[in-house]
N, C-alpha and C positions, 0 to 999 in steps of 0.2 A: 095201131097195127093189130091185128086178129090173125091169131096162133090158128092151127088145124084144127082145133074143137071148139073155137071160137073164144078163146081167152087170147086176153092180150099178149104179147109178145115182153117180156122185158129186156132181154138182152139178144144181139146179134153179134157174132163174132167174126171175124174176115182176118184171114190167115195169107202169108204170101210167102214165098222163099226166099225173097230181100225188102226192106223197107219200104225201099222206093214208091212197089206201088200203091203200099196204103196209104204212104204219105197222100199222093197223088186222088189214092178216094177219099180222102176226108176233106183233100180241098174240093173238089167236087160235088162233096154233100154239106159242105158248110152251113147252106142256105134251110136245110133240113133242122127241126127242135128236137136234136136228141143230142146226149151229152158223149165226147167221145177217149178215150185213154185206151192206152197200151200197156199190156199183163206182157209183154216182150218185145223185141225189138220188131219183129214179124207177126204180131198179133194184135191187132186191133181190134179195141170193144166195142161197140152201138150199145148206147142205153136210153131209153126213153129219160127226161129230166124229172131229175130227183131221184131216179136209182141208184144205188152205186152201194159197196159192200158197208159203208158205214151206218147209211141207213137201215140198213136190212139188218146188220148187227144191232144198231138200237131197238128196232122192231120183238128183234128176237130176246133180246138183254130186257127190255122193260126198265124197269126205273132200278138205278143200283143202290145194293143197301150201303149204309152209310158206311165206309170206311173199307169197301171193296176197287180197288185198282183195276183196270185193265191195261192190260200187255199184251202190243200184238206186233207181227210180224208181215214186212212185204216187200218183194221186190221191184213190184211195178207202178206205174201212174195211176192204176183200178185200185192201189192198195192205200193211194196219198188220205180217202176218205178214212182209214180205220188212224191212219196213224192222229188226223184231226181230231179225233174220240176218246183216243187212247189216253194214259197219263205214262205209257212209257212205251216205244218204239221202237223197233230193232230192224236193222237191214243186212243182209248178205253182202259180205265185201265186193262181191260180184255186181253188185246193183248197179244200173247209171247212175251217174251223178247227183243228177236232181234226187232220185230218191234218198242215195245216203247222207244228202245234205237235211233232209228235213226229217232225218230217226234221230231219234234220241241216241242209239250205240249203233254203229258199223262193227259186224262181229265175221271171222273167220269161221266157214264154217265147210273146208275143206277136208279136216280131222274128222270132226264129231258132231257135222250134222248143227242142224240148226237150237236145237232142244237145249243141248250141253251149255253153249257160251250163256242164252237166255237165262238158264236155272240157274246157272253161277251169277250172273249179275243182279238177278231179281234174291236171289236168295234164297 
């Protein structure tokens, strides 16, 4: 796919006011080689294969020095790649399921924000 200055496109985003009908586009582009996840329940991503925020996180990381941890944060199915990277993961009590299933802490963060719970557990 060729962006308006002629670079590729990497990501497309398709937004809806009830799930349904992205559900309904993504069975419809099945057949298409792009990889597909939801950042919300009404927001759906298109990514060409092999994008996805973990990648682009290692890209930008480069090689970690020895004895540096990464800790990150996500609530959606676009963020399941950072949490596979990560060595310690956090999700908003708010998340769907599948996501608070696969962080390391489900943390409340109705009070104070996402920042607060993380730094108290990371230390």
């Amino acid at each position: 796919m060729e962006g308006r200055r002629g670079r590729a496109l990497t990501k497309v985003v398709s937004i809806a006011e009830t799930a349904g009908p992205l559900r309904a586009f993504a069975a419809e582009t099945a057949d298409l080689a792009l990889e597909r996840a939801y950042s919300l329940p009404t927001v759906l991503e298109f990514t060409r294969v092999g994008v996805d925020k973990g990648r682009g996180l290692e890209a930008l990381l480069g090689e970690r020095p020895a004895g540096a941890r990464l800790v990150v944060a996500g609530d959606g199915e676009n963020d399941l790649p950072l949490f596979d990277l990560a060595d310690l993961s956090f999700a908003p009590e708010d998340s769907p399921a599948a996501i608070k299933a696969r962080a390391d802490h489900v943390v409340d963060v109705s009070e104070n924000g996402l920042l607060e719970p993380v730094f108290r557990i990371v230390g």
